[in-house]
C-alpha positions as CSV (number, residue, x, y, z in Angstrom):
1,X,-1.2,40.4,-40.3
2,X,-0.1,41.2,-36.8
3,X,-3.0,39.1,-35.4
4,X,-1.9,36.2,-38.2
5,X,1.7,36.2,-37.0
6,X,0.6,35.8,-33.3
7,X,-1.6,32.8,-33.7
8,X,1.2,31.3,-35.6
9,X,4.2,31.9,-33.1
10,X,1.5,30.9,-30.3
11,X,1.6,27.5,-32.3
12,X,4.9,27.0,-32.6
13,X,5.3,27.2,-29.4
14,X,3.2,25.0,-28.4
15,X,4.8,21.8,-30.4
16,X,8.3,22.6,-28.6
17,X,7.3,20.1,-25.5
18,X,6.3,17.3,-27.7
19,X,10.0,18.1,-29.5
20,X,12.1,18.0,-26.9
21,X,10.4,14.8,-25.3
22,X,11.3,13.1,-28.4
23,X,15.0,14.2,-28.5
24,X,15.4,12.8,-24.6
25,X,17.0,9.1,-23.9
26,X,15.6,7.8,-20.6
27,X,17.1,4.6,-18.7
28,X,17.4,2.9,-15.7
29,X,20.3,2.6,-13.5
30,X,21.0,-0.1,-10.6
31,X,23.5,-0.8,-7.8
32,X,23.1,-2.9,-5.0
33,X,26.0,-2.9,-2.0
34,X,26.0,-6.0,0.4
35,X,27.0,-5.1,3.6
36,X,27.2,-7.3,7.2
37,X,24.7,-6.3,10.3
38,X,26.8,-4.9,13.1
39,X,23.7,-3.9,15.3
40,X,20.5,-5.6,16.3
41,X,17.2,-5.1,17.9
42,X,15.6,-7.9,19.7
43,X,11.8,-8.0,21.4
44,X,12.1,-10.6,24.3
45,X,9.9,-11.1,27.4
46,X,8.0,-13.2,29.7
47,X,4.3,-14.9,29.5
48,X,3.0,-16.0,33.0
49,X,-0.3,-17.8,34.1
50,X,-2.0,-17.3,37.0
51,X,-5.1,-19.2,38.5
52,X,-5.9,-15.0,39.4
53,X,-4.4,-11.8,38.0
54,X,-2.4,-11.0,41.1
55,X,-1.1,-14.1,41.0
56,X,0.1,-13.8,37.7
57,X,1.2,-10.3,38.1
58,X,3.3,-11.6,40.6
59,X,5.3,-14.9,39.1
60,X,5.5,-12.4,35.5
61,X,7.1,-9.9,37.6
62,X,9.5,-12.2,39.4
63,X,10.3,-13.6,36.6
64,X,11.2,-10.4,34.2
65,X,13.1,-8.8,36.8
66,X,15.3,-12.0,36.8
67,X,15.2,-11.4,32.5
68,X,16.1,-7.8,32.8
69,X,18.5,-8.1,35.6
70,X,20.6,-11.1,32.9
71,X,20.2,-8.5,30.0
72,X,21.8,-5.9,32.2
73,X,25.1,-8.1,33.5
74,X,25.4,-8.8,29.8
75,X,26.7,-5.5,29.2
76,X,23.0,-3.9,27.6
77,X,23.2,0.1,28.7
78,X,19.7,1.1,30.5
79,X,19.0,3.5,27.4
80,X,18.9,0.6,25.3
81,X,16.5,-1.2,26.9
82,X,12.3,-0.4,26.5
83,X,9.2,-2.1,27.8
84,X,7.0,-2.7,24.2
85,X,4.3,-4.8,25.5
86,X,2.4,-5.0,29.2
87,X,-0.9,-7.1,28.8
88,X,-3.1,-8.8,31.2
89,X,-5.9,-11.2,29.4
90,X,-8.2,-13.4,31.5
91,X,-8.1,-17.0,29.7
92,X,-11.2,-19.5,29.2
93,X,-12.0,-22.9,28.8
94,X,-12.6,-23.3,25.0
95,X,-13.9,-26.8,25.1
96,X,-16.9,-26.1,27.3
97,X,-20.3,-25.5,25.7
98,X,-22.6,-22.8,27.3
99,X,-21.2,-19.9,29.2
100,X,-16.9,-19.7,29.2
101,X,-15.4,-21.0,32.1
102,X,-13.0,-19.0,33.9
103,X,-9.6,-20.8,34.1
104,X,-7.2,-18.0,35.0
105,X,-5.0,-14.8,33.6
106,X,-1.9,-14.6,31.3
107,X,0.3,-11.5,32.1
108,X,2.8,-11.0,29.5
109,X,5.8,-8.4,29.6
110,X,8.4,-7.5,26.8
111,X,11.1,-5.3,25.9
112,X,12.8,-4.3,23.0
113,X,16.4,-4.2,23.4
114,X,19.0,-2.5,21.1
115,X,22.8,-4.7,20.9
116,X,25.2,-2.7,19.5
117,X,27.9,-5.0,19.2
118,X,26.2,-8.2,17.3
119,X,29.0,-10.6,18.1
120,X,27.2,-10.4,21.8
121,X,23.8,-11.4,20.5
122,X,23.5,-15.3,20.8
123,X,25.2,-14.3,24.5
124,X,22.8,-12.2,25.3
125,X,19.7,-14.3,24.2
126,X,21.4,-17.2,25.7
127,X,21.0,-15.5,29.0
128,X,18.0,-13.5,28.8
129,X,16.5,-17.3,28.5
130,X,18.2,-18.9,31.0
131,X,16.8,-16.6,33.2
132,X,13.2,-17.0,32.2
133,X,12.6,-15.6,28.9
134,X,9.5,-17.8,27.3
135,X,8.6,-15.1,24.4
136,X,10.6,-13.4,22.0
137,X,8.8,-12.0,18.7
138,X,11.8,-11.8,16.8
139,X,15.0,-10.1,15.8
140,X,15.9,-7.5,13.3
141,X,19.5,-7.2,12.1
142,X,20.6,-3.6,11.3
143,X,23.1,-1.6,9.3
144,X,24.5,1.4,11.4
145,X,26.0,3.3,8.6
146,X,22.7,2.5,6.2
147,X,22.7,6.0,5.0
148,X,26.3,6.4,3.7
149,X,26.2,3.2,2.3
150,X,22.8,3.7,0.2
151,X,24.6,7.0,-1.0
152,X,27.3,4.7,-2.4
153,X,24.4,2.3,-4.0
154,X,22.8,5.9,-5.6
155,X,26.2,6.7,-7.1
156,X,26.9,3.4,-8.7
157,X,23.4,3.8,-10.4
158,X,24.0,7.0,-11.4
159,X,26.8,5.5,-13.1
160,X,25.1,2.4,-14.5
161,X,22.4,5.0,-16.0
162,X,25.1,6.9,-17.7
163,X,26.8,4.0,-19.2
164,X,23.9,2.5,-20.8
165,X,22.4,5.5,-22.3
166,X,26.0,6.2,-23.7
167,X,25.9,2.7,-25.3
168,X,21.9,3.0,-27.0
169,X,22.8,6.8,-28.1
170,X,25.9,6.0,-29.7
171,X,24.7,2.6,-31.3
172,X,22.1,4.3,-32.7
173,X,24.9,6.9,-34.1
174,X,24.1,10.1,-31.8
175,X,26.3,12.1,-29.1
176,X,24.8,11.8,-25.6
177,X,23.8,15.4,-23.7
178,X,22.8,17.0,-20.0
179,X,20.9,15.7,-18.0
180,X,17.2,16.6,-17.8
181,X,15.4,14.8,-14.6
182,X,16.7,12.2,-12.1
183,X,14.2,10.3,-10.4
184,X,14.7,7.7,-7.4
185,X,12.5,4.4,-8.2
186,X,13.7,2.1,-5.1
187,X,16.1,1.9,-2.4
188,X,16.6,-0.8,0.1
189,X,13.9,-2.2,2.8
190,X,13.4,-2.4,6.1
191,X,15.4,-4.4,8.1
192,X,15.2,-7.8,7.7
193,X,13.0,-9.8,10.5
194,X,14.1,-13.2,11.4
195,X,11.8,-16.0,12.9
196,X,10.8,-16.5,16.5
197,X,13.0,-18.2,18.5
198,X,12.1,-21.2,20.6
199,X,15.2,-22.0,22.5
200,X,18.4,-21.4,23.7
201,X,21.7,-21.8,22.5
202,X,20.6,-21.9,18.7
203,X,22.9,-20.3,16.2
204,X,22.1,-16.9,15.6
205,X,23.6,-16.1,11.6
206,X,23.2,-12.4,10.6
207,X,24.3,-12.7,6.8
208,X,24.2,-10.0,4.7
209,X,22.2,-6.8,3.6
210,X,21.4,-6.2,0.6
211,X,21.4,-1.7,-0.1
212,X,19.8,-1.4,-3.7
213,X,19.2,1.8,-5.3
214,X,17.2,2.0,-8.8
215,X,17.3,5.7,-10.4
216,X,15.5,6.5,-13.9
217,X,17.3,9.4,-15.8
218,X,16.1,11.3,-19.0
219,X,19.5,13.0,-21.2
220,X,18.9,14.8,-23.8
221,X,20.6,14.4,-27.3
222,X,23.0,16.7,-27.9
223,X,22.8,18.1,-31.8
């Protein structure tokens, strides 16, 4: 009997998972908070050709110090201000058949330069190219306070999960219980790249962020 009794608790059990899964109410929740830049990282520089690699060294070198010197004067803090990218590549003649022709070198130098104070951006670029900037791989416009802001998205879908689980329990005539599991299914990207720019004085428009937080949460049914 004792061996009986055992084997049937051990079964019982052993159903309570599969129970409780089906008295639990799981939904998604959503919030997304829209929010202006006020920072922004830029990756600007100078591409020189030389007939040699000295000579290129040379007119790349005059000419960035010029760059870095405007970058500087327009109020950019040393700190905020990084080589990314030093090449030298020797260049050929691609329309030659046989063995490549040796036409020269390109030495190309960028930085990546943090603006804190985005109303100085087209400014800055407007200068950085007037002094010789001929490269610039793009901009990304960023949210300084990204963190407590995505906290206030997570909230709202906490919020948006409660209220519709509320509505599909109690439509279907039930009372709504604790909550079991919170999971986090998206938040927002990266920040957002913008084009290259080929010239000087164009309009720089930062827009708008988009912070989105998705959560999925499982309640269980109260009795």
């Amino acid at each position: 009997m004792r061996i009986l009794l055992s084997v049937f608790v051990a079964a019982a059990l052993a159903t309570l998972p599969a129970q409780a899964a089906e008295r639990l109410v799981t939904v998604t929740g959503e919030a997304t908070v829209s929010v202006a830049p006020d920072s922004a990282v830029i990756r600007i520089g100078v591409s020189s050709l030389g007939k040699t690699a000295r000579e290129a060294s040379d007119a790349n070198a005059k000419k960035m110090t010029a760059v870095l010197a405007a970058i500087k004067e327009s109020g950019i803090a040393e700190r905020d201000v990084q080589t990314s990218r030093l090449s030298l590549q020797p260049q050929y003649d691609p329309s030659k058949a046989g063995p490549a022709r040796l036409l020269g070198f390109q030495v190309t130098n960028q930085v990546t330069v943090k603006i804190r104070d985005i109303d100085k951006l087209a400014a800055i670029l407007d200068h950085a190219i007037g002094a010789g900037a001929n490269e610039m791989s793009g901009i990304e416009f960023v949210v300084s306070e990204q963190s407590k802001l995505l906290d206030q998205a997570r909230d709202e879908a906490i919020a948006d999960a409660q209220r519709k689980a509320k509505l599909y329990v109690q439509a279907a005539g039930g009372k709504l219980g604790k909550v079991v599991s919170i999971t986090e299914e998206g938040a927002s990207g990266p920040p957002r790249p913008v084009a290259q720019l080929r010239a000087a004085s164009v309009p720089v428009a930062p827009g708008e962020r988009e912070l989105r937080a998705v959560v999925s949460v499982s309640y269980e049914l109260a009795q």
